[in-house]
C-alpha positions in Angstrom: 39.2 179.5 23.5 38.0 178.7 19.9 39.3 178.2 17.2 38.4 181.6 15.4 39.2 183.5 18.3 43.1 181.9 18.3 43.2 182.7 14.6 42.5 186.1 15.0 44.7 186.7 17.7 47.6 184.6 16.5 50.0 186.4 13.7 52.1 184.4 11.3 55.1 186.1 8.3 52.9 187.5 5.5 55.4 187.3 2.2 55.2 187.8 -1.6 56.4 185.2 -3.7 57.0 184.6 -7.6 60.1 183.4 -10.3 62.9 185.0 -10.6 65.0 185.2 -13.8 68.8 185.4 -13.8 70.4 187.7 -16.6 74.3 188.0 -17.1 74.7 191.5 -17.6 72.1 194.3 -18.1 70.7 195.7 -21.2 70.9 199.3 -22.3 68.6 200.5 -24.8 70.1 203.5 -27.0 67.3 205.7 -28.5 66.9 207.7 -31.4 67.5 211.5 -30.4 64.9 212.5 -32.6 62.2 211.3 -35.5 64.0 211.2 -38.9 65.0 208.4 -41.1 68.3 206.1 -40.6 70.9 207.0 -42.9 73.8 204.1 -41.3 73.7 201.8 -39.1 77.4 201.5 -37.9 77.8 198.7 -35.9 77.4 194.7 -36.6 76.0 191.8 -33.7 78.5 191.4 -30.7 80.7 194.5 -31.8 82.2 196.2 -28.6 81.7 199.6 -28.4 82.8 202.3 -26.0 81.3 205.3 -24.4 80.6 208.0 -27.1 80.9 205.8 -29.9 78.2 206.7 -32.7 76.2 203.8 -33.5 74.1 205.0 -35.9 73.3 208.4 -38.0 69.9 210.0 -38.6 68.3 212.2 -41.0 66.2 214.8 -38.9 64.0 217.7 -39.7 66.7 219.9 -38.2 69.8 218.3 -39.7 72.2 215.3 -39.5 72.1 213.5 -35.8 74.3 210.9 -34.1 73.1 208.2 -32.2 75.8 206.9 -29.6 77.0 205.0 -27.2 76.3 205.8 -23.5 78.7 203.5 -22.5 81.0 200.6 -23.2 79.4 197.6 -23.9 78.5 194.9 -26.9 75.7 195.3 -28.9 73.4 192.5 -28.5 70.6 193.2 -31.0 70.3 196.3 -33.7 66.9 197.3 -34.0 66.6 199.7 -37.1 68.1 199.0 -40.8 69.2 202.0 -43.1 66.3 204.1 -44.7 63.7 203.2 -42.0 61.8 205.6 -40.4 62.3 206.1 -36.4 60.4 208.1 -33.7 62.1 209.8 -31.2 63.2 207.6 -28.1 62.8 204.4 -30.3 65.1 202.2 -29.6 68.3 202.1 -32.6 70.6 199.4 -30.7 70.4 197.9 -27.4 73.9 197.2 -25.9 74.7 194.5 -23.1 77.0 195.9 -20.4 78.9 192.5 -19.2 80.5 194.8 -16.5 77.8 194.6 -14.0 76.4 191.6 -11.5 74.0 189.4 -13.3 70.6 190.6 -12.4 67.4 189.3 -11.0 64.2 190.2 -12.4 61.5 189.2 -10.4 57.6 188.7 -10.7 55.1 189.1 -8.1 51.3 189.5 -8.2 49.9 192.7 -8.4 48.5 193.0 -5.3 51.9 193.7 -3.4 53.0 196.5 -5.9 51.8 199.1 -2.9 53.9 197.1 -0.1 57.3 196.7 -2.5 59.9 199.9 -2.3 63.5 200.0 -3.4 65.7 198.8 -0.3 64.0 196.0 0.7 65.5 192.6 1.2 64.4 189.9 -0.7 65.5 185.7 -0.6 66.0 184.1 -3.9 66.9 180.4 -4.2 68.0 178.4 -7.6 67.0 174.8 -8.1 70.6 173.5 -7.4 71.1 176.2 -4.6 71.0 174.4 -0.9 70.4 177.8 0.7 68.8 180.8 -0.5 71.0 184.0 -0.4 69.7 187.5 -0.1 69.7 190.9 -2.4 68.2 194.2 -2.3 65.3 195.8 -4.3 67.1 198.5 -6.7 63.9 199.3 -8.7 60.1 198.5 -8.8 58.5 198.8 -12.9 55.6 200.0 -13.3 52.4 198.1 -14.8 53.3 198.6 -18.3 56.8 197.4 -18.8 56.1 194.8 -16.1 52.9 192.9 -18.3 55.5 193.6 -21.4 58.2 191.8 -18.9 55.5 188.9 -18.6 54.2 188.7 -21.7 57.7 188.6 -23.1 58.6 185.4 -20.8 55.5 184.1 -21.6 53.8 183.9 -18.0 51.1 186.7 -18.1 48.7 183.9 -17.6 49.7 183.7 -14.6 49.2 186.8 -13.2 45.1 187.3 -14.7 44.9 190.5 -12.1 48.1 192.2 -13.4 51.7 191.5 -12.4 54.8 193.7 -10.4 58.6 193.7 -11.7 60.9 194.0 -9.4 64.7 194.3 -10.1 67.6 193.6 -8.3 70.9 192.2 -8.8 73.2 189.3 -7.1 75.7 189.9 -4.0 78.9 188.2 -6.0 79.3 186.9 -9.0 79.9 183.1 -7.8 78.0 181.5 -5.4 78.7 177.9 -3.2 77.6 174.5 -3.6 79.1 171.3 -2.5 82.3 173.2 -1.5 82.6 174.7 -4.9 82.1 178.1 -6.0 79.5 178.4 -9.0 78.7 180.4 -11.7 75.4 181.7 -12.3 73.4 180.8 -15.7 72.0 183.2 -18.0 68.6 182.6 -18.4 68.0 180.4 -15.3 65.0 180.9 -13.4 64.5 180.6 -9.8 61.7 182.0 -7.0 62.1 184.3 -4.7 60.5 185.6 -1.3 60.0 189.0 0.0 58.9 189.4 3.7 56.3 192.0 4.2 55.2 191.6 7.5 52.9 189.8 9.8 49.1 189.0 9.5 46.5 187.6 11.6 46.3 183.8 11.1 42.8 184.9 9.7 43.4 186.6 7.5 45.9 184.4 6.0 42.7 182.1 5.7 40.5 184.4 4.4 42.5 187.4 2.6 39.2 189.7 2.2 39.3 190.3 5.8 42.5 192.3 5.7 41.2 195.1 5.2 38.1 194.7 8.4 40.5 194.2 10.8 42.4 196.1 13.1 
């Protein structure tokens, strides 16, 4: 038997890998209701604020408008100042909700974006991690926010053909090293696998055959 014809018959795990970033918390955007111009802003940097609670007031063509809060969080960044002009659905404030498991936000090539779904399992491993643990895909972005999602952690360059964003969040809060239970880091990044599969070992050679063969 030669070698080609073992490779073609032989199938070996076909998987998509990339970093994974680790955020404590999740951020909420809160968006203007309507165009008009901002006549307060009424909350500061690191304020808490709870569900309901107005934010912000706008000037719109049909009247005074209330921005608020969808839910109880801290505002992380403020993204307007009083008298400036907003469009509708621009972001006023974005809140960070503390409440939920630190997330991952992963990013693979382009490429799989047809083979990745919500449900999924995927393996993510820190650098002082001796095992990798596993999560579940809760959301795949679409093109747009994920190049703004790589362009905003500075690795579109690495992705020339286009890049998929994949979210997901932790199993608990803590994980174990050395005996010890851990905290995760905000802003720490990692890698991550997700299994799709098998493949002929000739295709894993030569990738353009995928889609010749049976």
């Amino acid at each position: 038997m030669t070698l080609g014809v073992l490779a073609g018959m032989v199938r070996v795990d076909r998987s998509a890998r990339g970093p994974v970033l680790i955020q404590q918390g999740e951020w909420v955007d809160v968006p203007a209701p309507a165009a008009g111009r901002v006549m307060s802003v009424d909350v500061g940097l690191t304020a808490s604020v709870k569900a309901g609670q107005v934010v912000a007031r706008l000037e719109t063509a049909s009247g005074a408008a209330e921005v608020v809060a969808p839910l109880k969080a801290i505002v992380g960044r403020v993204e307007v100042t009083k008298g400036a002009q907003v469009e509708a659905g621009q972001p006023v404030v974005s809140l960070l909700n503390k409440d939920v498991l630190p997330s991952l936000s992963v990013l693979l090539p382009e490429e799989y974006r047809q083979e990745l779904a919500p449900g999924m399992p995927l393996e993510f491993q820190l650098p002082d991690m001796p095992y990798p643990l596993e999560a579940v895909i809760e959301q795949v972005e679409g093109p747009e926010e994920s190049l703004q999602f790589a362009k905003a952690q500075r690795r579109a360059g690495a992705y020339p053909e286009g890049a998929v964003l994949v979210r997901a969040h932790v199993p608990a809060r803590n994980y174990e090293r050395d005996g010890k239970s851990r905290v995760y880091q905000d802003g720490e990044w990692g890698r991550v696998q997700v299994k799709l599969g098998t493949q002929r070992l000739l295709v894993a050679w030569f990738p353009g055959l995928r889609d010749a063969l049976p």
